[in-house]
N, C-alpha and C positions, 0 to 999 in steps of 0.2 A: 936499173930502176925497178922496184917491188911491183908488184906484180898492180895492187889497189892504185898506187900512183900514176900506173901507165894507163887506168883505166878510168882513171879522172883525166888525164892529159888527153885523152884519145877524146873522149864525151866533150872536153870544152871546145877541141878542134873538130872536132862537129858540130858544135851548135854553133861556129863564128862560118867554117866551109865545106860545113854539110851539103850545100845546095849545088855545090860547084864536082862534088863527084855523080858520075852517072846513076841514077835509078838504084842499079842493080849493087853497085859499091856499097849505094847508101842503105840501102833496105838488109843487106848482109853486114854492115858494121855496127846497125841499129842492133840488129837482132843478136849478134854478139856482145857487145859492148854496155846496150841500155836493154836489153832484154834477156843478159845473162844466159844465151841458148849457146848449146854444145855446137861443135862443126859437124856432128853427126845433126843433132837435130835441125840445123837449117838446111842442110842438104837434102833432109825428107822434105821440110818443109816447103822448101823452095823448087824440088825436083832436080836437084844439081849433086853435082859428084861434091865427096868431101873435100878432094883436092880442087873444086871448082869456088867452093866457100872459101878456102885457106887462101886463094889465088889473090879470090876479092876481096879481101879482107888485111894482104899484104900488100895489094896493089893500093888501096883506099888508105893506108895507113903513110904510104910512100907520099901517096898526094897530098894527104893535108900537112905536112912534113914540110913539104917543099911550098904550099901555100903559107905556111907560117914563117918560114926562112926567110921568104918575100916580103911578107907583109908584116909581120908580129905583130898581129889584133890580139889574141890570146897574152901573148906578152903586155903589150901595153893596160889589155883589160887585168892583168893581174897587179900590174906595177899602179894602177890608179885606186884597184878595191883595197891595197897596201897603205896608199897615201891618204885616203879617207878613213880607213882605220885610225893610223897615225894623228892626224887631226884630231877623231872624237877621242882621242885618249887624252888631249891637251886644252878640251874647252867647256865653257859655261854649259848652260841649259840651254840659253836662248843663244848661243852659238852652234848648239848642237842641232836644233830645229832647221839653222841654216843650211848646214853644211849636211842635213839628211834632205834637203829640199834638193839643193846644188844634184846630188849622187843622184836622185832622183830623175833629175833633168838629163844628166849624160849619160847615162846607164838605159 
């Protein structure tokens, strides 16, 4: 997986089971991930060794992995923004109103 891809996968499985890693996972994969910080710089930041950043940040990567395995919210939220694509490629105007109302509603 390209390096950009892994780091959309990681950002969507955190914002579906971000709440469900501890504090310290989440605040170290934020600031990796959606904050573009090096492992050197959140270890200043944070006051942690660099091997302490890398730890949280493989351990946090292991969880949302295995929360996704479980559950496939991420999967399903993709296979549905898929199918509503799909749709507005095949309809009217005033189909199109709907079917942006619908996305609307379950999203």
């Amino acid at each position: 997986m390209e390096e950009l891809e892994k780091s959309i996968r990681i950002n969507n499985l955190l914002d579906q089971y971000g709440k469900l890693l501890t504090t310290h996972q989440l605040e170290v994969l934020s600031l990796y991930y959606q904050m573009d910080l090096s492992l050197s710089e959140i270890s200043e930041q944070l006051n942690i060794s660099r091997n302490g950043a890398y730890d949280a940040i493989k351990k946090g990567i292991t969880l949302l992995e295995k929360y996704e395995s479980k559950l496939h919210l991420v999967q399903k939220k993709e296979e549905l923004d898929a199918y509503f694509e799909s749709l507005k490629q095949k309809c009217s105007k005033e189909e199109l109103e709907i079917i942006n109302k619908i996305e609307g509603m379950v999203k």
